[in-house]
N, C-alpha and C positions, 0 to 999 in steps of 0.2 A: 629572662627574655619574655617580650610581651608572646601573649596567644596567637596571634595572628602572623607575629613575625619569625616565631619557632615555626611554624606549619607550612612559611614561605621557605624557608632554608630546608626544610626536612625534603618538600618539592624540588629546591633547588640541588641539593645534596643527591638524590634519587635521579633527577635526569642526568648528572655529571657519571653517575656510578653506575648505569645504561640498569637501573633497578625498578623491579616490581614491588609493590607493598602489597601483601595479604594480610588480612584480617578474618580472625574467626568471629561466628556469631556470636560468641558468649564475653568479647572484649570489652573495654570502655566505650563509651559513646563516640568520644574524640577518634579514637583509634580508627575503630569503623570509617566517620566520616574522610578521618585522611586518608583510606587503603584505595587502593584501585580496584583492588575485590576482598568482596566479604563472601562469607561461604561458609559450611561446613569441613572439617578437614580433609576429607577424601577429596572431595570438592576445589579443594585450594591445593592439594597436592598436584593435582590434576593440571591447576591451571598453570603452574610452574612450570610441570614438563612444555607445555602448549607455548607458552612466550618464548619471543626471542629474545629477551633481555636475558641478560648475565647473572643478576643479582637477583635471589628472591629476597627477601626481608622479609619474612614468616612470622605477625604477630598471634600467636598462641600458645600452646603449650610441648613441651620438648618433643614426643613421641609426633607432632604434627612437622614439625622441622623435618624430623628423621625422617619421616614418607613421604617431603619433596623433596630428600638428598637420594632417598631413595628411586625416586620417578625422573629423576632431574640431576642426576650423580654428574655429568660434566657444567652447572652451575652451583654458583656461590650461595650457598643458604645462610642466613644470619636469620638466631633468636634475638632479640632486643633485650631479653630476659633471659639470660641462662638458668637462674633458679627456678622460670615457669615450670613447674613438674605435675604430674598428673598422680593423686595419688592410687586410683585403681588401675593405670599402669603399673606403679609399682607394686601391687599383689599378685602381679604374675613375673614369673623367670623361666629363663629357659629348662633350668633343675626339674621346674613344678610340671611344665611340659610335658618334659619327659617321666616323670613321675606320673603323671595323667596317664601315657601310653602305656605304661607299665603295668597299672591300675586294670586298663581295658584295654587289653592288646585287639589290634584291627579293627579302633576304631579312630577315624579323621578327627583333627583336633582343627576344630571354624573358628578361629580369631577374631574376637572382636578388633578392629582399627586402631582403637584406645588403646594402645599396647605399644612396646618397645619395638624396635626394628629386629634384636636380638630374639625377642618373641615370634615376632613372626617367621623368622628362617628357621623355630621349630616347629612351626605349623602345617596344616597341610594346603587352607585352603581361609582368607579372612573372608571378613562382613562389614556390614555397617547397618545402623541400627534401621536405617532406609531397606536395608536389601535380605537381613537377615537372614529372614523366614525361608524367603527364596534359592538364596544358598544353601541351608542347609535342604531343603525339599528335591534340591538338583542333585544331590548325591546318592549311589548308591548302597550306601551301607545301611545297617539297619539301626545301629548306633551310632550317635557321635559324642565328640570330646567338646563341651563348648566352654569357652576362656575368653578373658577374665570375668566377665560382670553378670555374675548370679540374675541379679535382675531383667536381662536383655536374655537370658538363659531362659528361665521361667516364663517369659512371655512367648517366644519361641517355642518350647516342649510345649505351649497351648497350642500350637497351630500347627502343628509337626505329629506323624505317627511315628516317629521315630523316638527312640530311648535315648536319654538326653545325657551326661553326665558334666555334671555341673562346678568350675572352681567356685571356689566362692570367696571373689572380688568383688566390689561395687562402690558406683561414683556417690562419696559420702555427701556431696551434695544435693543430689536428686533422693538420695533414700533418706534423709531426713526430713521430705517431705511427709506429716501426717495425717490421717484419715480424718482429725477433726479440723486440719485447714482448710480442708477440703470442703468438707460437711459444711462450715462457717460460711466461707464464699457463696458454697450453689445457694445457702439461705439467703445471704447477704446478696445474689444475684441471682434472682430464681429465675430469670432470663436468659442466664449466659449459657455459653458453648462449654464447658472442659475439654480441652483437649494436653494431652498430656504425654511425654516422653519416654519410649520403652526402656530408661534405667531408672524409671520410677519404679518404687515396689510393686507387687504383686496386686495388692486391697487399694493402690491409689489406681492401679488401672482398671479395677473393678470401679471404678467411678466416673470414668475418662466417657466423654459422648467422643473423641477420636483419638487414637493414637499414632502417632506418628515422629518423624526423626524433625530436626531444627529446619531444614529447608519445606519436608514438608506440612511445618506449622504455617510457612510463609504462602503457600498456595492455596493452604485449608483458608485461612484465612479472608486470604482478598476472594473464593470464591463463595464463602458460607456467606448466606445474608442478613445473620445476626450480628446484632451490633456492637454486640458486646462477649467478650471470651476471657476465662480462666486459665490461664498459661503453666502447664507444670514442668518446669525448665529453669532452667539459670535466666536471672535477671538481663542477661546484657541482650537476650533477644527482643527485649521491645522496643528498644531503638528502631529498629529499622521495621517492625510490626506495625507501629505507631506512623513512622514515615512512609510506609506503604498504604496504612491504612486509615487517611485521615479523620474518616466519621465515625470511626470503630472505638469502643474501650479496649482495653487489655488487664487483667489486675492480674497479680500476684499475689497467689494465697496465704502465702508468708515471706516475713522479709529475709527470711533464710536462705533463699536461695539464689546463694549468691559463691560464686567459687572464687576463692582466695587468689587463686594461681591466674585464673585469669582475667584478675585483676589486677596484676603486678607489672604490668605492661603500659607506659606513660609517655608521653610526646615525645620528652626528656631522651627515653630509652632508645626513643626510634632512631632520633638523631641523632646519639651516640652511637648505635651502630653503623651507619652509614658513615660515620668521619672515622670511626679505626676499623671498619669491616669486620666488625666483631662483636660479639661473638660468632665462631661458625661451626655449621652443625657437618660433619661429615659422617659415612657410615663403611666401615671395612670393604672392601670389595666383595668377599666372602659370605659375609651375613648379608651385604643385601645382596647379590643375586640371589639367594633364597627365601627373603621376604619378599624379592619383587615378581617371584615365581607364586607365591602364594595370593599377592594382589593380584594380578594377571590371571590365574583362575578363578578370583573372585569376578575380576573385568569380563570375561570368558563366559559368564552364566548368562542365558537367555534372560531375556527380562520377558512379563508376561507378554 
């Protein structure tokens, strides 16, 4: 089917099926373009609960489904992709959780987002790589449990007086970012910005002129007034960097970075789900009202 005529029926398929389309930042170009929101996951969870349409269609990765069946448990979630998997999700379980507390009893275990729904009803309290710092800074203990991503850990215990304890998971794509792609570029651009993402390593954020989560590259961005920027992040963010920002460069230090998972998500798929409603992501009753207790204190924390 032509391009333009799959994207007409996927349209036409979506207002019969009274459906929203999300897209996360790290999708295909196409994808983005057809969504009615792009976002990060929190973000697009978010906006599922907020519509009144029936149908989300969640183009991302499984654990992002799971946190708009979780926010949104009486509408319909469809992945387009059931194989989309996150692999630093899966280095955390509820087992290692609890193995965590066990390790350091009375200390709050702060969940990274990037995690199972199952993970988070054994959490005490999530994050996102946006709010982090802050969550854990709002709590009173003097220790915490932080899961999964070592990297987003370490960046945190830098900005925290608190004693951190750390799994050690991490998104294999942003850590195989390294210190000489880095080096390459700022030579190859001794004008540009770095700004770069907290599950980037330790030594690449030792490099970063900003750090920041996927939404707020998109603000650093349009308000920096250099014209040119070093992105350390998954490739599918400059789509819409690039469309927001039309005078500006963007490069990518390497062509590595690029996540498999979410890239497996294709017009194709969209519109396969929306003609057999399928696949769809549901979440026990049980585990999630205690992952949704765990968001909901995350939601709950003052912002500065």
């Amino acid at each position: 089917m032509p391009h333009t005529e799959l994207i007409q029926e996927i349209r036409r398929l979506a207002a019969e099926r009274d459906a929203l389309i999300l897209a996360h930042n790290y999708q295909r170009d196409e994808i983005q373009a057809l969504a009615d929101i792009c976002g990060d996951s929190l973000g697009l969870s978010q906006e599922a609960a907020r519509t009144d349409k029936q149908v989300i269609v969640f183009c991302g990765v499984h654990f992002m489904a799971e946190s708009a069946a979780i926010l949104a448990p009486e509408k319909t979630v469809l992945i387009p992709r059931a194989d989309a998997g996150c692999p630093m999700a899966d280095m955390i379980t509820p087992d290692g959780v609890r193995l965590m507390r066990e390790r350091h009893p009375g200390a709050p275990v702060v969940t990274y987002v990037n995690s199972s729904a199952a993970v988070k009803a054994e959490s005490d309290i999530c994050c996102t790589s946006a709010n982090a710092v802050r969550v854990v800074n709002s709590l009173a203990a003097d220790e915490v449990i932080l899961t999964p991503d070592r990297n987003l850990g370490m960046y945190i215990a830098r900005h925290t007086g608190k004693r951190c304890h750390l799994w050690d998971g991490y998104c294999p794509t942003h850590d195989r970012l390294a210190v000489e792609d880095i080096k390459r570029a700022l030579a190859d651009y001794p004008d540009a910005v770095f700004m770069a993402h907290p599950e980037c390593p330790p030594e690449i954020l030792d490099l970063a002129h900003h750090i920041c989560s996927t939404s707020g590259m998109y603000d650093y961005a349009r308000q920096n007034p250099a014209r040119q920027f070093i992105v350390g992040t998954e490739a599918g963010i400059l789509y819409r960097l690039r469309l927001e920002n039309p005078g500006k460069e963007f490069i990518l230090p390497t062509t590595r970075l690029i996540c498999p998972n979410m890239k497996l998500t294709s017009l194709e798929d969209v519109r396969a789900a929306l003609l057999t409603m399928s696949p769809r992501i549901t979440v026990p009753a049980e585990v999630r009202e205690r992952a949704k207790l765990a968001l909901d204190r995350m939601l709950a924390v003052p912002r500065d």
